[in-house]
N, C-alpha and C positions, 0 to 999 in steps of 0.2 A: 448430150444433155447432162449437166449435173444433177445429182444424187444429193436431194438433200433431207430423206429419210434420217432422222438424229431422235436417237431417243436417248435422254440423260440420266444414269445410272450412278450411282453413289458405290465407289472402290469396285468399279469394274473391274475383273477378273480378263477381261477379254478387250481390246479398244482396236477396232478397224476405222483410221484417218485419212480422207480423201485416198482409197485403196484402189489403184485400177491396175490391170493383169491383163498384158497381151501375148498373144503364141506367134501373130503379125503382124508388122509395121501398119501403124494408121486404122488396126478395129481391136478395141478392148472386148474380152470376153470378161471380165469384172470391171464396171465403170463408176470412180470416182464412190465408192461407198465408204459409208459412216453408221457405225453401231458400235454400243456400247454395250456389254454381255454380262450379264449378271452370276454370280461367282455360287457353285454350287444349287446351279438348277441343269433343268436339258436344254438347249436351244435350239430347234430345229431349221432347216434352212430347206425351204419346200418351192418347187417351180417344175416347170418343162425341162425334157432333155434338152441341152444346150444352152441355159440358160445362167453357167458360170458358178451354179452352188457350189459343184464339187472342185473346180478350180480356187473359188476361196477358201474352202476347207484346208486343201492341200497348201496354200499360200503361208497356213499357219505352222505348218511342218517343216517350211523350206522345200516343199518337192516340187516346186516350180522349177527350181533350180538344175532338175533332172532333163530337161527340154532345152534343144537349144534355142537360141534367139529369143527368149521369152525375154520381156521388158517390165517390170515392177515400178511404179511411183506410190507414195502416200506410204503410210505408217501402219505398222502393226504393232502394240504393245501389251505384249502381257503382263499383268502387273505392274504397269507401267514403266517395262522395260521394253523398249524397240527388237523386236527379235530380226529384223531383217539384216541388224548390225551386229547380231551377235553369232558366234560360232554353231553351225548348225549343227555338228552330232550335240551339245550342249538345251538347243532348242528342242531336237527331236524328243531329248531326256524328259524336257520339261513340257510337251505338248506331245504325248502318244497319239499314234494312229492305229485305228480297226478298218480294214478292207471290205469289201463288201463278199467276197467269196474263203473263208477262211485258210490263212498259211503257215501253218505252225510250220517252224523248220523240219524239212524232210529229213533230213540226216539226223538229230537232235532228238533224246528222248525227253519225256513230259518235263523230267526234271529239268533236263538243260536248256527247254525253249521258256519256262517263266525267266529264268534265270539269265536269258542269252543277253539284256538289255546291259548288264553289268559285263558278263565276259567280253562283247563285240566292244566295249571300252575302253577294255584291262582295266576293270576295276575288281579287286579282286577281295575278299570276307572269307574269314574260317570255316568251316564246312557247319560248324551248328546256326552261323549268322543264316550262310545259304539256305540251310534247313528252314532255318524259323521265316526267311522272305517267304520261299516256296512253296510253304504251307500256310501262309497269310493272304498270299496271291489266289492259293488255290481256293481257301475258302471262301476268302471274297468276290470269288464266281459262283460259288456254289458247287465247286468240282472237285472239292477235297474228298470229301466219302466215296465219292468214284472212283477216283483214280489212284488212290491213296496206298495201294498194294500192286500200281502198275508203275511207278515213276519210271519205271529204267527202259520202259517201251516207247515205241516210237510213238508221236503227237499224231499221226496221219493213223494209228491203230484206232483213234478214238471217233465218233460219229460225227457229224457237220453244224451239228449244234453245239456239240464237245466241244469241236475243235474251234470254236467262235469262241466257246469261253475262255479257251487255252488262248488262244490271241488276248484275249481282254486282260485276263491275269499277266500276263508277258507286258501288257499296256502300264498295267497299272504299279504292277514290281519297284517298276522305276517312282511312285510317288509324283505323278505328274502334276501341273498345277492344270491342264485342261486335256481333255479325255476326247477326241477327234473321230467322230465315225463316221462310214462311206459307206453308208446303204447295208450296213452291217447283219439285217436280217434277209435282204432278198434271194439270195439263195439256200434258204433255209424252208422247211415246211414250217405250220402252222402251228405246231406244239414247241418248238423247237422257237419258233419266234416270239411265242408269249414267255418262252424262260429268260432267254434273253431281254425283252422289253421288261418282267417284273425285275430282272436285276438290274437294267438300269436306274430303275424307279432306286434300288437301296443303294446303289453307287453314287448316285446325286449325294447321298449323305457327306461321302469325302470327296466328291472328284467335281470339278464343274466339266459338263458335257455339253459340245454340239453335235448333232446325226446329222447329217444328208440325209433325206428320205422323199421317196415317191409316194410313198404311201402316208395319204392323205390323213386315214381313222387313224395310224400307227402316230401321227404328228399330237391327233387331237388326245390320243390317250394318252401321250405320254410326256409331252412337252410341256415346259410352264410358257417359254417364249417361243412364235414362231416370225420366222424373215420369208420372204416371199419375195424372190427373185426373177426377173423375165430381163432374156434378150442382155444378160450382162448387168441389168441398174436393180437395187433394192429398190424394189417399188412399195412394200409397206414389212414392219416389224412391229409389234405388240405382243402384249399377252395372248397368248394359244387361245383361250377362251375367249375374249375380246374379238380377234381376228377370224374367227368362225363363226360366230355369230351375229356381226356387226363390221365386216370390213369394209373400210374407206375408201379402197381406191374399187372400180368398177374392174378392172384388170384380175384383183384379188377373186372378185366375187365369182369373176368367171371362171376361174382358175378350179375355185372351191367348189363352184358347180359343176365342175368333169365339163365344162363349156370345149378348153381347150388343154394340152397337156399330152 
């Protein structure tokens, strides 16, 4: 079935064009979708397990490309640049990922895991440039006054919530034009999930963000748009507020009423 959920966005930040994504010959796990993403909000992408969100997520990374046989048709354009045609350490620059379970590099102290996005490049800055990213990264997590007298200690010394931020900070270092997360608070407790959700709230200021997320309140509190995925097809995308209170397709409603999921 085509996918013909389109919502029209003025200088989308984000453009998925007839996108379909398969891991097997002859069944797409992302089928034929179309969205346009709005540049400096969150976007979240909510559905069942299996249902292809975090497959398009990762499609904007290029980590599809980490599987083999997988098969790509349709467009991705950031900025209305085709990333699927461009060099992917260059993409990954320009579209950061957050994992859902936090992995600052093991080996790597605080200082060299914000920084690792430039070393792993050979791109290389005078020790005060390094300085001043690493302390712009940190603060813009909110983890500079913490860590600020440990830089030289390992990233895994710090807590699970820490360490979510120390990945985000590592994300964002590079100045990405879109901020990619994958269930980023599930393995985190509930204090530790509202630091992270309020800072995504002040990272929308410079980053445009999409989450994957299961969780349903986490979408409605913190999303301006949400997409609502089943079974591989975007079945509806709107405003987060719109789409909870008034969604159009019956599949949506059910979804949102814990019917199924």
């Amino acid at each position: 079935m085509e996918n013909t959920i389109k919502k029209t966005i003025q200088n989308p930040v984000l453009q998925f064009k007839d996108l379909s994504v398969s891991y097997v010959p002859g069944k797409n796990a992302v089928n034929m979708v179309n969205a346009d993403l709005k540049e400096n909000r969150i976007t979240a992408i909510m559905g069942p397990s299996g249902c292809g969100k975090s497959t398009l997520l990762r499609a904007v990374n290029r980590m599809h490309e980490l599987y083999p046989d997988i098969k790509i048709t349709g467009e991705i354009l950031l900025k209305g640049e085709n990333i699927l045609k461009m060099n992917p350490m260059e993409v990954r620059c320009k579209a950061g990922m957050v994992f859902q379970r936090p992995n600052p590099f093991p080996t790597m102290s605080i200082y060299e895991n914000v920084i690792a996005g430039y070393s792993l490049n050979n791109v290389h800055f005078q020790k005060s440039q390094r300085d001043e990213i690493v302390e712009t990264s940190l603060r813009n997590v909110g983890l500079w006054d913490e860590v600020k007298d440990s830089l030289t200690k390992k990233g895994t010394f710090l807590s699970g919530g820490q360490q979510q931020r120390l990945c985000i900070a590592r994300a964002v270092a590079l100045k990405p034009e879109v901020l990619l997360m994958d269930e980023p608070t599930s393995a985190l407790d509930p204090i530790a999930t509202n630091h992270i959700e309020q800072l995504l709230l002040e990272l929308k200021k410079q980053f445009s963000i999409v989450i994957v997320t299961h969780n349903m309140s986490q979408a409605a509190r913190i999303s301006d748009m949400s997409m609502f995925m089943y079974l591989g097809d975007l079945i509806e995308y709107d405003d987060t507020k719109i789409m909870f209170t008034n969604p159009k397709d019956k599949r949506t409603e059910e979804y949102l009423n814990g019917q199924f999921g």
